[in-house]
N, C-alpha and C positions, 0 to 999 in steps of 0.2 A: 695861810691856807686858802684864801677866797682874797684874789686882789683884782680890782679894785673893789672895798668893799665900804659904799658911799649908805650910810644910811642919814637920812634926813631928821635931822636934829629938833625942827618943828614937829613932826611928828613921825616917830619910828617903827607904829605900826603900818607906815605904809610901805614896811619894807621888811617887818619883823614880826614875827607871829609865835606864841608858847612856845612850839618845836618847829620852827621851819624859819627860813628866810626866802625872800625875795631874789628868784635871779634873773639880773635881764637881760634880752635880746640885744646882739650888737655882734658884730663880724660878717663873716665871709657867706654869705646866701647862696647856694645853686638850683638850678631845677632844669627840667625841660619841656621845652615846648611842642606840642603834639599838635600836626593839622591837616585834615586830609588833602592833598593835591591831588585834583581829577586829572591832571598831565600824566602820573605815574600810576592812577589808581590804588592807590594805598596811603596811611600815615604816614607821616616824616616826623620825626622828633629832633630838636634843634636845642644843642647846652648853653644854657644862658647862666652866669654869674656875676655877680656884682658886690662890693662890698656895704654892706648895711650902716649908716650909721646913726648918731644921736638925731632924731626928731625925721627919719626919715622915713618915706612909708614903705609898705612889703604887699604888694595886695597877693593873696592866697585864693585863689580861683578853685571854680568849683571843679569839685571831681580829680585834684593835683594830689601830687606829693612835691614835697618843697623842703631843702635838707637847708638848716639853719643853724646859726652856732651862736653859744651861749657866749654874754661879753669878757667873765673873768675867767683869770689863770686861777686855776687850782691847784695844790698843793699838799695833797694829801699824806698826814704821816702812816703809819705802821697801826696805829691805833684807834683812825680815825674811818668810819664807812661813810656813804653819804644815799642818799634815795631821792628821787625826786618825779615831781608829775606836774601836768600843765594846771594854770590857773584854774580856779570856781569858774571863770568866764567862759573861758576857751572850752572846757569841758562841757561845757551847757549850752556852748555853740555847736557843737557836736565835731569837734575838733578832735584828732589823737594822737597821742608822740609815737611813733612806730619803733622805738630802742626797748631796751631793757632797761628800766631807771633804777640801776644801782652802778655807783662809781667805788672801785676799787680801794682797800688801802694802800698806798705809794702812788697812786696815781699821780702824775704830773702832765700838766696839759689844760688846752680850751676843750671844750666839751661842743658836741655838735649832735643834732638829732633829727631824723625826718618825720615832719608835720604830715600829715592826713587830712585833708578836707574832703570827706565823701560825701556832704552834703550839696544841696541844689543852692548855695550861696555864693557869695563870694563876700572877703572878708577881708580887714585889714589890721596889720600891724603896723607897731612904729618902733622907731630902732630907740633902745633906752630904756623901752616901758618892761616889769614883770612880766616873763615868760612861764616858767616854774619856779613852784616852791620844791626846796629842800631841806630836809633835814640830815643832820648828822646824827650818827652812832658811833658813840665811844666802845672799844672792844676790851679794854680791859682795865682794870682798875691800878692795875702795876706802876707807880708813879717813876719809874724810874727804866721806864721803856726805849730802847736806844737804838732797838732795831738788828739786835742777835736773832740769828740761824734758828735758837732755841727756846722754849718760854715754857719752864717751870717742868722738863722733862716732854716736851711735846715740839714735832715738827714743826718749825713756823715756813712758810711757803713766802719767797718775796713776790711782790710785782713784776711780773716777764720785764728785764732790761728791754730788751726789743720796743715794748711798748710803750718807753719812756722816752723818744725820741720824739723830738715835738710834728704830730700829724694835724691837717688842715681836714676839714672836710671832704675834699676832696680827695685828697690819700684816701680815706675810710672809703669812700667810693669807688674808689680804681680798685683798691683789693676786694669790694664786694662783688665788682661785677665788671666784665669790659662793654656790655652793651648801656644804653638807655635805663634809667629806670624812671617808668613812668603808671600814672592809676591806669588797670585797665578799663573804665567806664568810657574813656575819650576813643579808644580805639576801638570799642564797643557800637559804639555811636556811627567813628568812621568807616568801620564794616556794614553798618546799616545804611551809610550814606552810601557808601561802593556798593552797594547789594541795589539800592533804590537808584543809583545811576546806572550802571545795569541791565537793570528791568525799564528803566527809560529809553536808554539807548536799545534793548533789544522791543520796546514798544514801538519806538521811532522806525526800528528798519521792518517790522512787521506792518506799522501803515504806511511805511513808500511800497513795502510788497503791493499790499492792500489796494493801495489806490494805483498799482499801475495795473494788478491784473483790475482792478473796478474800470480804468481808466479802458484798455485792450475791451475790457467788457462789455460796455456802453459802447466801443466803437464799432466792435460786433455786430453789439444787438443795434445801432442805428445805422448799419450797412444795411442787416435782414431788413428793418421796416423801409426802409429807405427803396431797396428790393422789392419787395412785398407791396408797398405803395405803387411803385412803377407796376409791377405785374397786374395789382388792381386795374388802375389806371388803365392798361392797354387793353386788359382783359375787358373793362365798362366800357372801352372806347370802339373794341370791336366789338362788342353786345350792341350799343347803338347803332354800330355800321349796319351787323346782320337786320334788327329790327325797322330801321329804316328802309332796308333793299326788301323784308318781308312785307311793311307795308306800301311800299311804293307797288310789288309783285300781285298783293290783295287787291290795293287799286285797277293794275290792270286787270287785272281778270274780271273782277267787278263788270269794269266799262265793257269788257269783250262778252258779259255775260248778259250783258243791258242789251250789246248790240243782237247777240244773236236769237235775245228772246223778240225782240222788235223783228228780225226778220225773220224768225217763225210766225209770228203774230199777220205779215205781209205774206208766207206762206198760205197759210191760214186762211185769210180772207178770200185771197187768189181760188182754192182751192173748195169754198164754198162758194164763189161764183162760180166755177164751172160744175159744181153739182147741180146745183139750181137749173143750170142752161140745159144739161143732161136732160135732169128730168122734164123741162119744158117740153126738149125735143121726144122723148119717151113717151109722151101723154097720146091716147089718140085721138 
């Protein structure tokens, strides 16, 4: 039912537990890898697989999903269910299997299931070690069970043939979906990155605006002053011209005003000598 089914003889609760066994990781791994490229502006998701094996590692990155397959064939009879979930460990890492953990009766086949790390961690596995425990359930106590249509007056339903053909992880994958399946947290992120390159880029052509109309601005305003300087300039240079011509014009008048007070002054005298003479001659 369960091959290869290795339990360690030193001690077998490292592999056995009341109701469950040990199953461990080993096969075929896929995932994808998500990462913004500013050339396209957007995500690109890239399918990377490899096959896992003993002692090797798996690093589970934060914020992934990562589709992994359990080591053994199973072999399930007619009477036999099976249920399973991730370790004590991985659960309290905050790890989770994204299937349904119950396996079929007649199932035949590897089993394969997508991990969950939505945490801010990153984590790792190694190929070999306990993945899940499971346990079985027996369904009927009929010892003599052989895998008839019927059982004791009641339909028995077999296992879809169909689903008995041996699928990889990757089959499970093409029939679930023809794109990518990836967390959306990373894309999340890279919308935030295209959203904040963006807002860079449209900062960036807002200060070359910026600075060429500041640029035009400045060249402007140091034409006007430049203008404005000269017109000072000419305007202070002809202020000194007039004010110089007005006093050089003060001075002459000045002197023309000195002279003709001195020759009223010679009037003057002239004109009081011949009163005097006047009156000499007047007297009698």
């Amino acid at each position: 039912m369960v091959y290869p089914f290795d339990i360690p003889a030193a001690d077998p609760s490292v592999r056995l537990k009341p109701a469950s066994c040990a199953i461990p990781l080993r096969g075929k791994v896929l995932f994808w890898r998500e990462e913004y490229e500013e050339t396209k502006g957007r995500m690109v998701a890239t399918k990377d697989s490899f096959e896992l094996g003993s002692g090797q590692k798996l690093q589970l990155a934060r914020n992934s999903i990562v589709y992994v397959t359990l080591e053994p064939m199973f072999r399930m009879p007619d009477y036999i269910a099976a249920r399973f979930n991730l370790t004590i460990r991985d659960i309290y890492r905050g790890l989770l299997v994204g299937t349904g953990p119950l396996v079929d009766p007649g199932f035949v086949g590897r089993l394969s299931l997508p991990l969950h790390n939505l945490t801010s961690n990153d984590y790792e596995l190694e190929g070999g070690e306990p993945l899940v425990w499971m346990e079985f359930t027996k369904l009927s106590p009929h010892k003599r069970w052989s895998g008839r249509t019927e059982r004791e007056g009641k339909t028995w339903v077999d296992f879809p043939p169909r689903k008995l053909s041996r699928h990889d992880v990757e089959d499970y994958i093409g029939r679930a979906s023809p794109t990518p399946i990836t967390s959306s947290i990373p894309r999340l992120v890279g919308q935030a990155q295209e959203s904040a390159d963006k807002s860079a880029r449209e900062a960036r052509s807002v200060r070359r605006i910026f600075l060429g109309v500041s640029a035009l601005g400045l060249a402007a305003i140091a034409a006007g002053l430049a203008a404005l300087v000269i017109s000072v300039y000419g305007l202070v240079g002809d202020t000194d011209k007039d004010r110089q011509a007005l006093s050089d014009r003060v001075s002459q008048l000045s002197t023309q005003l000195r002279d003709e007070r001195r020759d009223r002054a010679a009037v003057q005298r002239r004109l009081d000598r011949l009163t005097r003479r006047v009156e000499r001659r007047l007297k009698p």
